[in-house]
Phi, psi and omega in degrees: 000153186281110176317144180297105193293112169323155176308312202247356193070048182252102151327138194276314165312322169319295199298343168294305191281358167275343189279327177287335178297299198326314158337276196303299172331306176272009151287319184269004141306318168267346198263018162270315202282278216303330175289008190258306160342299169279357172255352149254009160296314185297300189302308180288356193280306175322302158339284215275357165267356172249004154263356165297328197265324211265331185259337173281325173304239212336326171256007182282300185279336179276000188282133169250133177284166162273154194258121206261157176228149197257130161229031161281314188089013146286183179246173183296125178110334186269111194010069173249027181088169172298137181279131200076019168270194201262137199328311205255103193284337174099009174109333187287344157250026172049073149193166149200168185286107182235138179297103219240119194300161183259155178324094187251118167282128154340063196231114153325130161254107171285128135272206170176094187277153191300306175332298201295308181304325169325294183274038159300163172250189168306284194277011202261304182267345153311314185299306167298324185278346170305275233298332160301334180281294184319296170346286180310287196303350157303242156023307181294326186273354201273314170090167183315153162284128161260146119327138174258171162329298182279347158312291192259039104319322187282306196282302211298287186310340181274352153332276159301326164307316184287319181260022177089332205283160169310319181231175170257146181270000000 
């Protein structure tokens, strides 16, 4: 019997070995690609984990330590007991060590979303950040919020409230 004449006058064995070149081409297409791909993801993870490192050093340094005081008016070391023995003297000899918070200035912090100044005019948004400034520097000469007495009495029982007990502990 006669072999069949292809449809298009194409051998069918063509259309094998175009699919298999087509194959190896895009397999040796993705694996050059994806290695050029994983070598710049690695460069960019490196970027952004050595500007990660560079802002935590920056905030390290801008962090102010606390200031630790003897307040026996002793020196470190100087009848502070026997080494183990235990930390917490109960109060008995009338002095400890206290951790004192660092130094903070009176300062406001303004936000201001952006969105909403978008849809400001010039002068619509000149006026308002005037009118924040002024606010703030009001608010700075005014000095810290004190709470009065009966405010954090007031916090204190809602406190409590909040957390079952009966009472302040």
């Amino acid at each position: 019997m006669a072999a069949a004449a292809p449809l298009l006058g194409i051998d069918p064995k063509m259309y094998r070995h175009f699919a298999a070149l087509t194959l190896v081409i895009s397999i040796s297409v993705a694996i050059f690609a994806d290695s050029d791909q994983e070598e710049s993801i690695a460069a960019q993870v490196q970027q952004q984990e050595h500007q990660a490192e560079l802002k935590r050093q920056e905030t390290e340094k801008a962090k102010p330590k606390p200031v630790l005081v003897d307040a026996r008016g002793g020196g470190w070391g100087s009848e502070s007991g026997d080494f183990g023995a235990p930390m917490d003297s109960g109060g008995s000899d009338g002095g400890s060590v206290v951790v004192l918070p660092p130094p903070m200035a009176n300062t406001i912090q303004v936000e201001v979303d952006p969105r909403m100044l978008a849809q400001m005019t010039p002068a619509q948004r000149q006026a308002y950040l005037k009118k924040l400034d002024e606010e703030k520097r009001r608010r700075e000469a005014q000095g810290p919020y004190r709470p009065t007495t009966a405010e954090l009495q007031s916090l204190r029982s809602a406190s409590a409230l909040r957390s079952g007990s009966e009472g302040d502990d």
